[in-house]
C-alpha positions as CSV (number, residue, x, y, z in Angstrom):
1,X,-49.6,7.7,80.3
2,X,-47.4,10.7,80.1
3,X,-43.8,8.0,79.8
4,X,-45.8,6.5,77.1
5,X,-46.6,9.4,75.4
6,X,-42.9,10.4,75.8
7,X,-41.6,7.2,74.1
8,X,-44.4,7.6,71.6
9,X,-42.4,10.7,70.5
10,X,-39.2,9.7,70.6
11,X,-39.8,6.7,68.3
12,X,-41.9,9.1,65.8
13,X,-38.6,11.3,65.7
14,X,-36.4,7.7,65.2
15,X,-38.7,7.0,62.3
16,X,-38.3,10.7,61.0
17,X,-34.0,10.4,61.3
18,X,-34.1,7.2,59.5
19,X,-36.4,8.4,56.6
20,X,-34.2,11.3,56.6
21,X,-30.5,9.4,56.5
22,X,-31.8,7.5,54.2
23,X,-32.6,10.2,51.5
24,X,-29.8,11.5,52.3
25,X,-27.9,8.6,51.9
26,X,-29.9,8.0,48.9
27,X,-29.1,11.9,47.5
28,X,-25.5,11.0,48.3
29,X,-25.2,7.9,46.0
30,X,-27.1,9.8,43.5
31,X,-24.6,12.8,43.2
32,X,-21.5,10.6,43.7
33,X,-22.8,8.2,40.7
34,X,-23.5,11.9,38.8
35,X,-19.8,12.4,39.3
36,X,-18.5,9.3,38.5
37,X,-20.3,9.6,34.6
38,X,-21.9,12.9,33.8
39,X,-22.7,14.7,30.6
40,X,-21.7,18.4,30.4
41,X,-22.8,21.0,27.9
42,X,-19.8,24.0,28.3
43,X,-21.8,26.8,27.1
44,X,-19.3,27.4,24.4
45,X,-21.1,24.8,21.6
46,X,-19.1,21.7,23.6
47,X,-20.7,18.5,24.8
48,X,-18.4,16.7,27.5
49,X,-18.7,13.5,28.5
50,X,-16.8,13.0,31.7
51,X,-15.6,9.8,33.7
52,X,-15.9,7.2,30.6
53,X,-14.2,3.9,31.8
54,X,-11.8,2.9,29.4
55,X,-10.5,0.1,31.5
56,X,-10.5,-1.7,34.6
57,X,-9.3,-0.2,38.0
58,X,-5.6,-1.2,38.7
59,X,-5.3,-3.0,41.9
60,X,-4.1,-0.8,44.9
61,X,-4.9,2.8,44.5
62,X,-8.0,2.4,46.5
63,X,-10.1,6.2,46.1
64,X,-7.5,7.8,43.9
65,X,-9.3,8.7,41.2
66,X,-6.2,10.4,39.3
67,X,-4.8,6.7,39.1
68,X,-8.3,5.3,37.4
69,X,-8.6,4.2,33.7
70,X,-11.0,6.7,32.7
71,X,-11.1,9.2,30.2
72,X,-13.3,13.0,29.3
73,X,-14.6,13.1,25.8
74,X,-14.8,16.4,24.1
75,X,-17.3,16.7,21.2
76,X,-18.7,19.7,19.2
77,X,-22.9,19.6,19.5
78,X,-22.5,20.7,15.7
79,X,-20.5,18.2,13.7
80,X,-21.3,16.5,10.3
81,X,-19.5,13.5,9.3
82,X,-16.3,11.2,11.3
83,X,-14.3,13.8,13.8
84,X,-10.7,13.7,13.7
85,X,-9.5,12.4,17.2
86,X,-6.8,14.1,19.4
87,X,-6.1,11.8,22.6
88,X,-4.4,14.3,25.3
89,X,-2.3,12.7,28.4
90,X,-1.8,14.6,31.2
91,X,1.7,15.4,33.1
92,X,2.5,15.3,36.7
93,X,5.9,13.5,36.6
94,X,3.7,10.1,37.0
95,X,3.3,11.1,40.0
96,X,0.6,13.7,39.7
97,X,-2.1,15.7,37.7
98,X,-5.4,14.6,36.5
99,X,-7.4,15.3,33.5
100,X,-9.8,17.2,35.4
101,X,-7.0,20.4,35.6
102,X,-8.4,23.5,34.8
103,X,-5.2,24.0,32.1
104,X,-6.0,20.8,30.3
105,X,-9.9,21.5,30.3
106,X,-9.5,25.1,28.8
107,X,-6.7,23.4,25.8
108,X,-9.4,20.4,25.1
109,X,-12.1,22.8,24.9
110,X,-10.5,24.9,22.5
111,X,-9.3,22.0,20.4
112,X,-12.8,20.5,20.5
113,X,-14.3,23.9,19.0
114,X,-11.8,23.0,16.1
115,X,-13.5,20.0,15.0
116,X,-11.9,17.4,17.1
117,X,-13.2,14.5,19.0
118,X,-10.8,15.1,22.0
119,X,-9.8,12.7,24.4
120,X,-8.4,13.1,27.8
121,X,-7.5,10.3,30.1
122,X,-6.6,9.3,33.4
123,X,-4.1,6.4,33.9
124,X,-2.0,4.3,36.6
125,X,0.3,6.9,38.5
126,X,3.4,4.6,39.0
127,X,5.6,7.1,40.9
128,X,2.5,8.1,42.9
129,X,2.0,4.2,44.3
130,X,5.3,3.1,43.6
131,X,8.0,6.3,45.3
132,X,11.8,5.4,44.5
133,X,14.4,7.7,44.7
134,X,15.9,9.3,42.2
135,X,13.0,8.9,39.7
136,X,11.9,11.8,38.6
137,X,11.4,13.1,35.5
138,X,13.5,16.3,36.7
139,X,16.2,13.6,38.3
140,X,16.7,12.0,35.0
141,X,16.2,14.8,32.3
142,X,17.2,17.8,33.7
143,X,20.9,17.7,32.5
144,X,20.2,17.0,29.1
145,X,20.3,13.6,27.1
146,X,20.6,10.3,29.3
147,X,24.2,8.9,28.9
148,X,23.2,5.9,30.4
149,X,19.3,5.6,30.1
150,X,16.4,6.5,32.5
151,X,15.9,4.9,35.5
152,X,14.5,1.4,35.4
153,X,11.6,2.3,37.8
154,X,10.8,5.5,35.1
155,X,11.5,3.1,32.3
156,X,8.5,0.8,34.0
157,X,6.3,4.3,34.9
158,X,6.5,5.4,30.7
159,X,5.7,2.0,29.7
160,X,2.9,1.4,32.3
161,X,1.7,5.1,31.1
162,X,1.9,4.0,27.5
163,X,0.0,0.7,28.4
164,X,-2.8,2.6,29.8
165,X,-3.3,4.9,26.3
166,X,-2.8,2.0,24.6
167,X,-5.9,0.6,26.1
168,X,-7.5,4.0,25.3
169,X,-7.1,3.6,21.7
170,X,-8.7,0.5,22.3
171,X,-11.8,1.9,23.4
172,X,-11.9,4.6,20.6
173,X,-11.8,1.7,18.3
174,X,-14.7,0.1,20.0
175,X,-16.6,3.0,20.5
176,X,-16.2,4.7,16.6
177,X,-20.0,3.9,15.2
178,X,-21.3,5.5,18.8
179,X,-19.4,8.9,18.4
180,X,-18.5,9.1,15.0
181,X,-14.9,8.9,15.4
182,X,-12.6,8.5,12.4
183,X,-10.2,6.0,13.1
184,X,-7.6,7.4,10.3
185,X,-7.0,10.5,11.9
186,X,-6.2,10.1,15.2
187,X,-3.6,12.2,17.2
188,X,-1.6,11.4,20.2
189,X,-0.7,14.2,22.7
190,X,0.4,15.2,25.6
191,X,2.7,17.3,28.7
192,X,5.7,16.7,30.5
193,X,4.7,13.2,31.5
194,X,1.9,12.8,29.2
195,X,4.2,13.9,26.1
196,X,7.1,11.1,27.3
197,X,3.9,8.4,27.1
198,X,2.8,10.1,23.4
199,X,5.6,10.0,21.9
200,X,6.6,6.5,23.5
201,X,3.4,5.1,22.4
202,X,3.5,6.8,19.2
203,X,7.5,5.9,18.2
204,X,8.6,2.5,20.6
205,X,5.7,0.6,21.7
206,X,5.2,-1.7,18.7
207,X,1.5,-0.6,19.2
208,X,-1.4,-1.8,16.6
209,X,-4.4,-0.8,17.8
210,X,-4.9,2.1,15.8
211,X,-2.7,4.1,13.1
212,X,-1.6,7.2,14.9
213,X,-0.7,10.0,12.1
214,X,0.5,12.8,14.1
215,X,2.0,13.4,17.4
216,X,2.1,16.5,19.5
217,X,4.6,17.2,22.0
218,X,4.4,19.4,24.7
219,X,8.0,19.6,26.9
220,X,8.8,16.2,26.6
221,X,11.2,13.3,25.5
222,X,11.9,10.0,24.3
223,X,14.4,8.1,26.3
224,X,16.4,6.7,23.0
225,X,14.9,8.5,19.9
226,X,16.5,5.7,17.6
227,X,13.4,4.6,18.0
228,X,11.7,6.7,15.3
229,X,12.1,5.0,12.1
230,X,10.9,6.5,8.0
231,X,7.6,6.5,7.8
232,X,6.9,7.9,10.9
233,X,3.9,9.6,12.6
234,X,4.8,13.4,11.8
235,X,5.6,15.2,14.8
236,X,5.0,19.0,16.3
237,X,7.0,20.3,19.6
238,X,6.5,22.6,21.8
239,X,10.1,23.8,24.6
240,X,11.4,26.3,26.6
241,X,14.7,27.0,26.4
242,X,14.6,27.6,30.2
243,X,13.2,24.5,31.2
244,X,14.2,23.1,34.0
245,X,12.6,19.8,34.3
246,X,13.4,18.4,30.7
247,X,16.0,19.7,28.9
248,X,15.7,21.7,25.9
249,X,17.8,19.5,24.1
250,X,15.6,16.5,23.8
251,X,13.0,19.2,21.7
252,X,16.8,18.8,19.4
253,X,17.0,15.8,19.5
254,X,13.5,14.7,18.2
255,X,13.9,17.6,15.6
256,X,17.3,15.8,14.5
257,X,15.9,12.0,13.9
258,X,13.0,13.5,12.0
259,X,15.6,15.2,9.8
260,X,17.3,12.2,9.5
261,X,14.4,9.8,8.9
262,X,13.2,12.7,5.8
263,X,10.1,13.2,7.9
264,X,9.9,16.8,5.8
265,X,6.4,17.9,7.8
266,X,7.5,17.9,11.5
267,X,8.1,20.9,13.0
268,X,10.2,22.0,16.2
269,X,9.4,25.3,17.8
270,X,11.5,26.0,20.8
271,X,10.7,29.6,22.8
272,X,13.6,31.9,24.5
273,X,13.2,32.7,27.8
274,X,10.5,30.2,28.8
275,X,10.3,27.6,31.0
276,X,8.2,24.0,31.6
277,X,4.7,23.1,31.5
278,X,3.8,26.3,29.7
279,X,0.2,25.4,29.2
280,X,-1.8,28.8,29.3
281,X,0.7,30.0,26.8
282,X,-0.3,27.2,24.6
283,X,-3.9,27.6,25.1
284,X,-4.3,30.9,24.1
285,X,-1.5,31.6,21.6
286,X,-0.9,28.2,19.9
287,X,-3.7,26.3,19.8
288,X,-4.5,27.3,15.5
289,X,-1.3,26.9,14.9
290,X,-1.6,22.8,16.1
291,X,-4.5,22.8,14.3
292,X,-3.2,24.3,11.0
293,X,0.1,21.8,11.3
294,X,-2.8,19.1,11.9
295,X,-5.2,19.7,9.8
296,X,-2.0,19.5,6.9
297,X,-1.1,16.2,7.8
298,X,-4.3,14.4,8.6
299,X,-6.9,12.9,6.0
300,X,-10.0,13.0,7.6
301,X,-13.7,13.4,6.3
302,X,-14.3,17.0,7.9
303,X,-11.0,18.8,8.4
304,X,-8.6,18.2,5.0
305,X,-8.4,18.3,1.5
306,X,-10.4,16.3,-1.4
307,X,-8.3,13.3,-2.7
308,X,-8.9,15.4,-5.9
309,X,-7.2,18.3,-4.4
310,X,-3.8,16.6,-3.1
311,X,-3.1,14.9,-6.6
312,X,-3.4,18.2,-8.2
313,X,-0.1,20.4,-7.3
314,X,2.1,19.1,-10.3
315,X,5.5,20.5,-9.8
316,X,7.6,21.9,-12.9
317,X,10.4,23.4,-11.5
318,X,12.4,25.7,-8.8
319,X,12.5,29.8,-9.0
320,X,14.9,31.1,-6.0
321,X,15.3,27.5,-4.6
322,X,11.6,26.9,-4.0
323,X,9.2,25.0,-6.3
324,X,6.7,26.3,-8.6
325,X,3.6,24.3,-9.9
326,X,1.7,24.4,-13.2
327,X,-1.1,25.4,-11.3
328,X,1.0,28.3,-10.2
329,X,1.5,29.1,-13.7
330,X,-1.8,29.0,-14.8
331,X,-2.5,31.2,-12.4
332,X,-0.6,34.1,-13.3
333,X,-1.5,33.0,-16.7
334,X,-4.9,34.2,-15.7
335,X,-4.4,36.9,-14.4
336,X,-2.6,38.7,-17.5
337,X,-4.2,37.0,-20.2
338,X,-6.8,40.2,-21.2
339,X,-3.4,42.2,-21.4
340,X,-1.0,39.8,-22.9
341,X,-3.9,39.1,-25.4
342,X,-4.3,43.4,-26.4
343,X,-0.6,43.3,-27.3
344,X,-0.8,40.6,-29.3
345,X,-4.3,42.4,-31.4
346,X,-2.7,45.8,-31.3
347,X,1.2,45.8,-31.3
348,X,2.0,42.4,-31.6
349,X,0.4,40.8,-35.0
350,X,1.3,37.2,-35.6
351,X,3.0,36.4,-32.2
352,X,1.9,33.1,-30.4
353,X,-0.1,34.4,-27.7
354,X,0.1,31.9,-25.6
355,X,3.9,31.6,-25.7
356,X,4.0,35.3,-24.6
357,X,0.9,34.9,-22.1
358,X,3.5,31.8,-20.4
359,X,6.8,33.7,-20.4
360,X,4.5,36.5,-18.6
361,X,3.4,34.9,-16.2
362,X,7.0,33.1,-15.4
363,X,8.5,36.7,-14.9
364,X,5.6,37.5,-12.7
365,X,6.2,34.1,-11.0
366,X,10.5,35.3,-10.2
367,X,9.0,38.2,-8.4
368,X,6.6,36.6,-6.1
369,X,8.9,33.5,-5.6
370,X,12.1,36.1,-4.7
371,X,9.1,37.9,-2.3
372,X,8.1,34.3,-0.7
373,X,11.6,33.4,-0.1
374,X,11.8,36.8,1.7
375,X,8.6,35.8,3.7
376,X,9.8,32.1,4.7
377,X,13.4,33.2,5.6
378,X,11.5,35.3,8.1
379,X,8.9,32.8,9.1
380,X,6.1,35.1,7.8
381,X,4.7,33.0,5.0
382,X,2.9,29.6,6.1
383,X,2.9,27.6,3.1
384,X,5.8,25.2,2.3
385,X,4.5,24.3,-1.0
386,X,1.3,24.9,-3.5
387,X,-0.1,22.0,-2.1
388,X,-0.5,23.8,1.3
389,X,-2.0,26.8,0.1
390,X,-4.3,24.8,-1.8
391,X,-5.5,22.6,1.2
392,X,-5.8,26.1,3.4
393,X,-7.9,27.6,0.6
394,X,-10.1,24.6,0.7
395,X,-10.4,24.4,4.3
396,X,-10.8,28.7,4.9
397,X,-14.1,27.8,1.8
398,X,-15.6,25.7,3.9
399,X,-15.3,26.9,6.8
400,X,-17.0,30.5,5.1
401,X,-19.4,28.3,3.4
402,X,-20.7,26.7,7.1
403,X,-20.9,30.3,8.8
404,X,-23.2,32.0,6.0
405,X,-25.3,28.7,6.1
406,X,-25.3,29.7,10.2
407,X,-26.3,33.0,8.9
408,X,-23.0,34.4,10.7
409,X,-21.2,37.6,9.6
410,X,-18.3,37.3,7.2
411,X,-16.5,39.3,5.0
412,X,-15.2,39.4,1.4
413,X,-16.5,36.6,-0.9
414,X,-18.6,33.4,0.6
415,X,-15.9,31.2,-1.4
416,X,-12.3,32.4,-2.6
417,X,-11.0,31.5,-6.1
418,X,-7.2,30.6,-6.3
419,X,-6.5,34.2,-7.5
420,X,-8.4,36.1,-4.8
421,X,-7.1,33.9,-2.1
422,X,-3.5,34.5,-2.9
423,X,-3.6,38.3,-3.4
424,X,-5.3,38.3,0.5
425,X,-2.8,35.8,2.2
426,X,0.1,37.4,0.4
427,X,-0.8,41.1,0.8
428,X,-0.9,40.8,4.5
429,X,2.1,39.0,4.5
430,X,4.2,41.5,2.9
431,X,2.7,43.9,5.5
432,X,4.6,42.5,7.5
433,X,7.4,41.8,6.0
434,X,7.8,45.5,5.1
435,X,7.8,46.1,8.8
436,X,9.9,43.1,9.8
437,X,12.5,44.9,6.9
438,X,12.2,48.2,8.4
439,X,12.6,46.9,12.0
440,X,15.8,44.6,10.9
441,X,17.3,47.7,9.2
442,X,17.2,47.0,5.8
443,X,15.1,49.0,4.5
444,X,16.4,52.4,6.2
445,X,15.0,55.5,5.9
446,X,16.5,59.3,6.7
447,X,16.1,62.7,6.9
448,X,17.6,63.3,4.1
449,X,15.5,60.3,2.2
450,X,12.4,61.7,3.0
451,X,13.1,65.4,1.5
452,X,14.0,63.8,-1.4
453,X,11.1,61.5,-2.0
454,X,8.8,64.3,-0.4
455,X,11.0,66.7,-3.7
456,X,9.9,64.3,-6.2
457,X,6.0,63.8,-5.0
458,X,5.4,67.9,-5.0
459,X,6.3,68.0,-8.7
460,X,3.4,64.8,-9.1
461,X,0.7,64.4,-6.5
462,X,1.3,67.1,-4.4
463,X,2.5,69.7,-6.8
464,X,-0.4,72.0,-6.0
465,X,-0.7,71.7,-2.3
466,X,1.4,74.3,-0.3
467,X,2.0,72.4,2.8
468,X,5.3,71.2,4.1
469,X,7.1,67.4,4.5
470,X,6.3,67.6,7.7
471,X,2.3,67.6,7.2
472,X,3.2,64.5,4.9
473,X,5.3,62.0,6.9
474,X,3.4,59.4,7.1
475,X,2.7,59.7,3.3
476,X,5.9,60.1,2.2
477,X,7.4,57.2,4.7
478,X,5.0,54.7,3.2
479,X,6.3,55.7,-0.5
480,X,9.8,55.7,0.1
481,X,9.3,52.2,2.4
482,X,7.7,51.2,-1.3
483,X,10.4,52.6,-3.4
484,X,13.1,50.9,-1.6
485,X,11.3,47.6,-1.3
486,X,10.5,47.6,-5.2
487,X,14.4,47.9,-5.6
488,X,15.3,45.0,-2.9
489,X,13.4,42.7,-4.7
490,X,14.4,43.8,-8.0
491,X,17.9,42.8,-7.4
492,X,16.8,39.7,-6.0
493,X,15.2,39.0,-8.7
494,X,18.0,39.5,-11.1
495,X,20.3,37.3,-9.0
496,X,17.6,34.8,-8.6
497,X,18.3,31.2,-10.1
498,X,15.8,29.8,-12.6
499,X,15.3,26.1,-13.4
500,X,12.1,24.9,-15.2
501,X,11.3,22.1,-17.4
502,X,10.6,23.6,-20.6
503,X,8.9,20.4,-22.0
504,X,6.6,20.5,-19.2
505,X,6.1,24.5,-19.2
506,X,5.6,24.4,-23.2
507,X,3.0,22.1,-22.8
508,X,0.9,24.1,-20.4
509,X,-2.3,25.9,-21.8
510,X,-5.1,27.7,-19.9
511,X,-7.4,24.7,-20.4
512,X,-5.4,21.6,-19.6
């Protein structure tokens, strides 16, 4: 009785440890199934769909995940219309990495908050699975430009890279009507690695899945850049001058066959004293600047112009080198026209108005052009042409527009005219440039300076106030820091070369 009563208790505890390996084994499935195709909300107004199988498993890389075809989607929970689409490749020498780095989730985050549909992916790891000597990325790029090519075995790790985004495109194609995905504005981009399989899928892979319309590179290269050919995707990069891995000089080398292709809206940004894979930097100091240079060469339904808006620029002619638009014109035209119109009523009887009101606003259009050439010579202005400004203005609208309708704080006007927009962008600008002129020694100013300008205040604005300069200097820097300024760009001015159509500029009226 007692042996059977024994047994009988032994086999109620079997029964128990099988129930209970089998939940667990059942809670294991379930969590490793979580992990294999979850949907995250990051707190920060981004929905991220992770593990989305793009394509089939390659053969041989048994449990390495890094190697898989899947990809992370990053999309903003608020969103109205098609997103633009930035695909992001990792680096790792294709031989390492994985989408799921801390580095690339913070920079596809941040992009996402932008607007953008961002897409990470996984992909086959040749120089993981495949080791050869004398590979690397470092091995082959390090030195500079390849005299005699890459390796063949690199050459066959970029194209199998290249392969694997191509088949990502693919499934953005497939998958536009289920997340809104706009299919003419989609980016390529990527580091190290990743960048060499951007900008060989972008420039040399005969690709045509999918129209890519900008590329941007982080610390990378293209084997033979002949490859790039007019018409182009436009292309933004990002080097060290340090770097030790890929040489700075393929950064040159892109920025050279752009040049020579007349690809006029690629940019090259190269940084002194820094080295590769430079990712945190890029995160949190360069991520609106990718998105400004994007947002100027994409057409997509949420982040750029109106068709309306990129016909309308109309150029009529150069002032210091750099192009002025009717629209420019009329602009100033505005904005003297109560004072140009007094003359004519009071001093002025019989004069054509509008003749004067032009040739007004054309002297007012030397200064600022002489003051904007200042600006761009120093890299302080942002806009290349009208057109720019226009598209910024457009974009800054709307994006005030969408935070009062989210009942958000914002100051100013809810929507900028032409006029108010270009007195903000350009008064902070020559803020700066005031500073930058002060700092460069240009603009100097002395002991001896600021007596006299302190001399000349006491018989004006301070001619009743018994203190000395010294209770003043602030006050009387800032004047004399005017003064001088006034004069530098007077002289610019004078010296500054003129070249408008005067058909066109004869023709132009406050209402056409």
């Amino acid at each position: 009785m007692r042996r059977y009563y024994i047994d009988k208790k032994r086999a109620g505890r079997k029964r128990h440890l099988v129930a209970f390996l089998s939940l667990a084994i059942l809670c294991y499935f379930s969590v490793a199934t979580t992990a294999a195709w979850q949907t995250q909300t990051t707190g920060e107004g981004i929905q991220v769909h992770r593990n989305l199988r793009y394509g089939e498993k390659p053969k041989g890389i048994g449990q390495d995940t890094t190697s898989d075809r899947t990809l992370d989607l990053y999309l903003p929970e608020e969103r109205e219309g098609k997103l633009p689409v930035f695909m992001f490749v990792h680096g790792g020498g294709f031989a390492g990495g994985d989408k799921g780095n801390a580095g690339t989730q913070a920079f596809c985050t941040k992009l996402a908050k932008h607007g953008f549909a961002v897409i990470s992916i996984n992909y086959y790891l040749t120089l993981k699975h495949e080791k050869t000597a004398g590979v690397s990325c470092t091995a082959n790029m390090s030195k500079g430009l390849p005299t005699k090519g890459f390796h063949p075995k690199l050459q066959e790790a970029v194209k199998n890279a290249s392969s694997d985004a191509q088949l990502a495109l693919q499934w953005i194609k497939d998958n536009t009507d289920t997340y809104r995905l706009d299919l003419s504005s989609v980016v390529i981009s990527g580091g190290s690695a990743g960048a060499m399989t951007a900008l060989y899928t972008a420039y040399a892979s005969d690709q045509t899945i999918l129209p890519i319309q900008a590329v941007v590179n982080l610390w990378g290269g293209l084997e033979n850049s002949n490859h790039i050919k007019s018409g182009a995707p436009a292309l933004l990069t990002y080097h060290g001058d340090q770097d030790k891995l890929i040489h700075v000089d393929y950064a040159y080398d892109l920025e050279k066959k752009m040049k020579e292709t007349g690809n006029s809206m690629s940019e090259t940004h190269v940084f002194a004293g820094k080295g590769h894979a430079i990712y945190n930097y890029i995160t949190a100091k360069k991520t609106d600047e990718i998105v400004k240079f994007l947002r100027k060469v994409l057409v997509s339904d949420g982040s750029s112009v109106s068709k309306d808006n990129q016909k309308k620029a109309q150029t009529i002619g150069t002032i210091a080198g750099i192009e002025i638009t009717k629209e420019e014109l009329q602009r100033e035209m505005r904005k003297y026209r109560a004072e140009v119109y007094r003359s004519v009523n009071r001093e002025r009887k019989g004069a054509n108005a509008v003749d004067l009101l032009r040739e007004r606003a054309l002297t007012s259009l030397k200064i600022l052009k002489v003051q904007e050439k200042m600006l761009m010579e120093r890299d302080i202005w942002p806009y290349k042409n009208y057109q720019e400004f226009l598209t910024d203005m457009e974009q800054n609208n709307h994006k005030r527009e969408h935070m009062v309708a989210d009942n958000q704080v914002i100051y100013g006007p809810v929507t900028f005219n032409e006029q108010t927009f270009f007195d903000y962008r350009f008064h902070n600008a020559l803020i700066q440039l005031k500073y930058k002129l002060l700092n460069d020694s240009i603009i100097t100013v002395t002991q001896q300076d600021m007596e006299n300008k302190f001399e000349k205040m006491q018989q004006t604005v301070y001619q009743e106030e018994k203190y000395k300069l010294k209770d003043f200097t602030c006050q009387v820097k800032e004047a004399y820091v005017e003064d001088a300024y006034a004069n530098l760009v007077s002289q610019e001015a004078s010296h500054a070369e003129v070249a408008i159509d005067r058909t066109q500029l004869n023709q132009i009226t406050l209402n056409n």
